[in-house]
N, C-alpha and C positions, 0 to 999 in steps of 0.2 A: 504494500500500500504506500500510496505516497506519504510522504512529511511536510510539516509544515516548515518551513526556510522561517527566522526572526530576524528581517534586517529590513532595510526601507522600502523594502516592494512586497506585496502582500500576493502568497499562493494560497490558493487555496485546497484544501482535504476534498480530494476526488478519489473514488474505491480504485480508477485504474490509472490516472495522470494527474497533473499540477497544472492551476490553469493560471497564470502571472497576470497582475493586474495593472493597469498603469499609473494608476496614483498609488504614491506612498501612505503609509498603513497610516502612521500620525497623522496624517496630512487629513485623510479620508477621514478617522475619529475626530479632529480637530472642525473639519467642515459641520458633519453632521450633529455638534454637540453645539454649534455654532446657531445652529437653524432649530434646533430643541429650546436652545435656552432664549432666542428670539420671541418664536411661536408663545412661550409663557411669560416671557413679558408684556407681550402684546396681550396676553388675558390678562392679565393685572393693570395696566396700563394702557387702551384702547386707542387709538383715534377717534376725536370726538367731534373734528372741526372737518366742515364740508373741501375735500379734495382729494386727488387723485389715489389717495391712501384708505377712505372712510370704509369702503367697500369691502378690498380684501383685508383690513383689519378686522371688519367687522365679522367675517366668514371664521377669518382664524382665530379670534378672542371666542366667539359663538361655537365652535369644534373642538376649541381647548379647554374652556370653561367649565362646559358642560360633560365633556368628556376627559377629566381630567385625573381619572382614577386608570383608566385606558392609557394616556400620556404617560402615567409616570412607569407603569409595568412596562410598558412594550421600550420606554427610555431605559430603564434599568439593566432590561434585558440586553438591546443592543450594547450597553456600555458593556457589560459582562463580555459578549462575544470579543466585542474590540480588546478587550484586556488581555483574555482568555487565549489571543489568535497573536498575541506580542505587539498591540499597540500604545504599550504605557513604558515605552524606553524612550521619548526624546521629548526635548520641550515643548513642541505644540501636542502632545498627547497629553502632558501635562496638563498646558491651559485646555484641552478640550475637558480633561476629567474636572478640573475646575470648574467649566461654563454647566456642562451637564447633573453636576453636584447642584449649583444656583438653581436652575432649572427645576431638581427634585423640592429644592424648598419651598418654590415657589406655587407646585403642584401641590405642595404638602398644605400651605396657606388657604390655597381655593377651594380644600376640601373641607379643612377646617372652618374656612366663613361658610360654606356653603351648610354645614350642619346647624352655624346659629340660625336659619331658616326657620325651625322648629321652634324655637324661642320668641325670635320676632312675632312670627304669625300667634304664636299664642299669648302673646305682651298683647299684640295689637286685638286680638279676640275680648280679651278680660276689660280692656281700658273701653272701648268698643259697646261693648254687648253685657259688660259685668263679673263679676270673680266668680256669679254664679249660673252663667250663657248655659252651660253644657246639660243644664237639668232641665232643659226646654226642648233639647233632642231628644226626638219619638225613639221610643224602644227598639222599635223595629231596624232604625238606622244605626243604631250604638253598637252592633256589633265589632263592624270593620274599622271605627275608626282610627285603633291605634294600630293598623296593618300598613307594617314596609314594606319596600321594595324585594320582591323575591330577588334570589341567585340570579335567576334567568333574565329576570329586567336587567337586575346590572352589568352583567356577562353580555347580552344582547342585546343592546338600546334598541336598535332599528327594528327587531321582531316583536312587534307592540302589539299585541293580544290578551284575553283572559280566558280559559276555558269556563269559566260560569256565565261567559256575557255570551248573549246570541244579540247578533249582529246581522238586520236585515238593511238590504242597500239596494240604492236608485230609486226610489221610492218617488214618481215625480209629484210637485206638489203644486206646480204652474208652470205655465206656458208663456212668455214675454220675448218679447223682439225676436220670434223666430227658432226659440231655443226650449228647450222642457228641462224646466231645475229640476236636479234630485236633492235627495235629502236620505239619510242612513238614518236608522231609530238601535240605538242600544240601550236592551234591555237585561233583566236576568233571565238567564234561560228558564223554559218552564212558568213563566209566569201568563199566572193566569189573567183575562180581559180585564175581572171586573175588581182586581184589584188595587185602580187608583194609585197607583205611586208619584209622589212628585216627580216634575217633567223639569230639565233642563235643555233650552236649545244652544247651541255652541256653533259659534261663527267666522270661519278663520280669514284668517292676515293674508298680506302678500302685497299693501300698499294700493290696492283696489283694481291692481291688474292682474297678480298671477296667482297660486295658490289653487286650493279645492279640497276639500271636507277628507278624502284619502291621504294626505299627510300631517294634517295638524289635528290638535285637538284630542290625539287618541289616548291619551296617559290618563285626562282629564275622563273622556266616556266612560273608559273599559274600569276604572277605580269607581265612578260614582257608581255602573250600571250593575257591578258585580256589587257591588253593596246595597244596593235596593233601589235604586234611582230610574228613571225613562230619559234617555239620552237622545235627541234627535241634534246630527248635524247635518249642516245645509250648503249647499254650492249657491251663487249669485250670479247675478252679470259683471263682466268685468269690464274695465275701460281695456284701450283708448277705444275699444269696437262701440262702449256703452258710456253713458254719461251720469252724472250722479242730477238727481236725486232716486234712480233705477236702481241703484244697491241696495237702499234703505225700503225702496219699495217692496223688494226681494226676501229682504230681513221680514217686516210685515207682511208680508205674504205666506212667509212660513211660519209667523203665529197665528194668523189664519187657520192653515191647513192645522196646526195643533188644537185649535179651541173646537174643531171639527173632527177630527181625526183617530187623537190620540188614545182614546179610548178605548180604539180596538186594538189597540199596542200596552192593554194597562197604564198607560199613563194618566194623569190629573190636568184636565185642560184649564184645568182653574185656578192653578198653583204653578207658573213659569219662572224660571230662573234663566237669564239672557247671560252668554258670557263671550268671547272672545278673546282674540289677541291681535296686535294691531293697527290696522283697517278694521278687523273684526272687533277690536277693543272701543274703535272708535264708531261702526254702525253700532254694536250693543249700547252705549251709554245713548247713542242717538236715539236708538227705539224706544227706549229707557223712556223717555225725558221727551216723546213728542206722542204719548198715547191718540188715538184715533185720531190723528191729527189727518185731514182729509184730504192735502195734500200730496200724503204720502199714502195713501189708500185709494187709490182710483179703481172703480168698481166694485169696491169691497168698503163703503166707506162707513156701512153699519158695524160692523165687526168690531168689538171689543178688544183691544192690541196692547190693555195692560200688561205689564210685567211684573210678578213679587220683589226680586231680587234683579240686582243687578251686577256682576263679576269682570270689571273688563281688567283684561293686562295687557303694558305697555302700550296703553292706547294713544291716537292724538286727538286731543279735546280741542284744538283753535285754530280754524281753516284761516283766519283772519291775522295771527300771529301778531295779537294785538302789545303782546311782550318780548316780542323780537329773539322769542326761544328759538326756532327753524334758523336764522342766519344764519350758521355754518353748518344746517343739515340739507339734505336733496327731497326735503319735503315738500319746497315752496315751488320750484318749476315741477314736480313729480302733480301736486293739486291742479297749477294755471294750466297745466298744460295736457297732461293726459284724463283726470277727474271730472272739473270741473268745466276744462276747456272754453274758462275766458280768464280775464285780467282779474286780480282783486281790485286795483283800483278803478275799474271798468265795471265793478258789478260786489261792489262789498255789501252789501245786505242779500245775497246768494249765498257769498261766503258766511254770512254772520249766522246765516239760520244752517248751515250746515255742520255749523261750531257747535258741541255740546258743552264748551260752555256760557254760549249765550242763552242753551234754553233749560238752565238750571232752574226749579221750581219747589216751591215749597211740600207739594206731595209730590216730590222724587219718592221711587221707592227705595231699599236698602242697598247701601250700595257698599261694595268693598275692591278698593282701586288698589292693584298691585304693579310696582313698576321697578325697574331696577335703577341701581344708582348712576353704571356703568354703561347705559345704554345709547350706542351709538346710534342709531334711528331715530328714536323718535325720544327729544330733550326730557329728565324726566322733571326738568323744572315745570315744564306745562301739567305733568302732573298734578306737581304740590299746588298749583292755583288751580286748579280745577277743584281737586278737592276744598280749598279756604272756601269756594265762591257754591261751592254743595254745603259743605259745613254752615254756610249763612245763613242759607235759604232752607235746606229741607230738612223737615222736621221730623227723617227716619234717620237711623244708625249711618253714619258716612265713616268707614273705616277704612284707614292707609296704610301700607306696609310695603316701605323704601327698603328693597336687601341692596345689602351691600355687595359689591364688587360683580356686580348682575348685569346681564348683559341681555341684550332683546333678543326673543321669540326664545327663552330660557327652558321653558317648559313642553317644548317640542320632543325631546326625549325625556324619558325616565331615569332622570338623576337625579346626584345625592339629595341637591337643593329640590327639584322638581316634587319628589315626594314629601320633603316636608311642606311645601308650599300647599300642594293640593289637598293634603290632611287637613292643612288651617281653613282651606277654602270648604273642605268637606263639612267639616263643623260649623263654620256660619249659615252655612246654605238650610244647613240641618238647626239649628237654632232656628233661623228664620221662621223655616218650614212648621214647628213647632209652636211658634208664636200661632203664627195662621191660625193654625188648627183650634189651640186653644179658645181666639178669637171666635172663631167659627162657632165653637162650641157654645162659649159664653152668648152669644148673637142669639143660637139656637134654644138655647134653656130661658131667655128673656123674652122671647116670642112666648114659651110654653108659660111664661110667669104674667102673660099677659102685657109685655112690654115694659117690665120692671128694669131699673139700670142695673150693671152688674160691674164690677171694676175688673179692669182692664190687666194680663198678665203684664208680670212689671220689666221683660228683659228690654226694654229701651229705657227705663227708667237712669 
């Protein structure tokens, strides 16, 4: 069998020859530990200002961040090989072991912020909804909620699945400009019609041009729906073929077909939970916050289009960028130009009413805005004002929770942070859901009292 040579050219172990390579062995480990420890800088420290950079920073902060239990094994390992094959004898092997050393702390760092996840969301739960939120989730949903991330999610981010969810798809729910939306309903499997389970519809991203219900959203279905939940997600029209206010009408369209529909999927059409990330982040608060508003319901403009709760992440709340957040982001020609397809200053009360936060209202329903701190996309200062200017005005639960070192469309895989995030999210939705009900109840036994008043369950208190 052949051997391995240790000198500045690197052979390698083949069972019947040695095959010489042309770069030197340090040189090679020095390169590649150069581009490791790059890559996790850039997740720790993103590009956040609009230029030739913001994009593929934002792919490799987004790939490393998130997958960064993945980075540090598969870096570990090639360091090994490199050591193991004779490239720790000269001085750039050195600084390579060096650089890829920094790299692992740096990985070590992102996984660490990423578990106070867990913390945050339940700080921000208690301050929120109360020390005592969690005695308002119905029985039936208190199972699953201290359930992690199996082996298999973290071992396999991209094979996102539950074997308890049955997952019905293309389901169409209307027909507009030529095209037949679908919509996927995730359920628990076996469940029966007249079961009622609260309904969540989920609405994804992509900027209002790319995307579709088959790659986002699934961490979030397949965890509520295997828990007891009715999960429907929904495809839209997209620009630049389509023009906005046709997204939003698409959105309302498919709580439509839910307040019709869902029923025969066991879900609750009386009980919706809107969420998104986003474009998705930004029609959910929009739907949010313009109930039967008849503009955005053409032909359908009886239709009841409340929503319970409201969940957007990383949304943009201000077509109008009346805080000069989007400057150095590719928000503001991405809206004039493919969106909304005219000027702002050509048409700003188009833009204003497309802003959700110009149509913040005093019965908004509950809402819980999650965004990260680190987000290249979409600034997450427009955030924090969108919430002040909800905190004003509406007089349900408005809860925030800024992670740190987070990076947008976060929760596309099932990671460390992802599963604590949607935990916290699970438990609100489910507190919410609880209130409801109790409500309902309370409503129901005052009628039977003859219309006697009855106090009110105190989780907004």
């Amino acid at each position: 069998m052949a051997h391995l040579r240790r000198d500045n050219g690197l052979e390698l172990i083949h069972p019947c020859r040695v095959v010489p390579t042309l770069v030197p062995l340090p040189i090679l480990f020095l390169f590649v530990s150069a581009v490791c420890f790059m890559f996790t800088l850039n997740a720790l420290r993103p590009v956040l200002r609009l230029g030739p950079l913001l994009g593929p920073s934002f792919f490799a902060a987004w790939l490393t961040g998130e997958l960064a239990l993945h980075h540090l094994v598969w870096q570990i390992a090639l360091a090994g090989l490199f050591v193991w094959a004779g490239g720790l004898h000269d001085w750039p092997s050195i600084v390579a072991l060096v650089l890829v050393s920094l790299s692992w702390i740096g990985l070590l760092r992102i996984l660490i912020e990423s578990r106070r996840a867990d913390a945050i969301m339940e700080a921000t739960l208690r301050k929120g909804l109360g020390t005592e939120y969690a005695e308002h989730i119905p029985e039936f949903l208190r199972p699953g909620l201290a359930e992690r991330l199996s082996l298999r999610e973290r071992l396999l981010p991209l094979a996102i699945f539950d074997p308890r969810v049955e997952r019905i798809k293309n389901i169409v729910y209307s027909k507009a400009g030529g095209i037949h939306l679908r919509l996927d309903v995730y359920r628990p499997k076996g469940l029966p019609k007249d079961e009622a389970r609260p309904t969540v519809l989920f609405v994804h991203g992509g900027a209002w041009i790319i995307g579709n219900k088959d790659n986002q959203g699934k961490p979030l279905a397949n965890r509520l729906a295997a828990h007891g939940w009715v999960v429907v997600s929904m495809n839209y029209r997209l620009s630049p073929r389509f023009t906005f206010p046709d997204h939003l009408i698409d959105v309302k369209s498919a709580i439509r077909w839910i307040r019709e529909n869902i029923r025969e999927y066991g879900g609750n059409p009386d009980f919706l939970v809107i969420t998104g990330g986003s474009a998705g982040g930004h029609l959910a608060s929009l739907a949010a916050l313009t109930p039967n508003d008849p503009m955005y319901q053409p032909g359908f403009e009886d239709v009841d289009t409340h929503v319970q709760v409201c969940v957007p992440f990383y949304g943009a709340y201000d077509f109008t960028d009346r805080h000069g957040h989007w400057k150095h982001s590719l928000l503001v020609p991405i809206v004039e130009r493919l969106i909304m397809k005219k000027r702002l200053r050509d048409a700003r009360a188009d833009f204003d009413a497309a802003s959700p936060m110009s149509r913040v209202r005093p019965d908004a329903p509950p809402f819980f805005v999650i965004h990260g701190e680190m987000d290249s996309l979409a600034p997450v200062e427009g955030a924090r004002v969108f919430v002040e200017l909800l905190r004003a005005q509406s007089k349900a639960p408005v809860l925030y929770a800024e992670l740190p070192g987070t990076q947008h469309a976060f929760e596309v895989f099932p990671s460390e942070r992802t599963g604590h995030v949607l935990a916290g999210v699970e438990r609100f939705v489910g507190a919410i859901y609880g209130q409801w009900c109790a409500e309902k109840a309370l409503g129901a036994k005052g009628e039977l009292a003859g219309g006697k008043e009855h106090d009110k369950p105190a989780l907004y208190a």
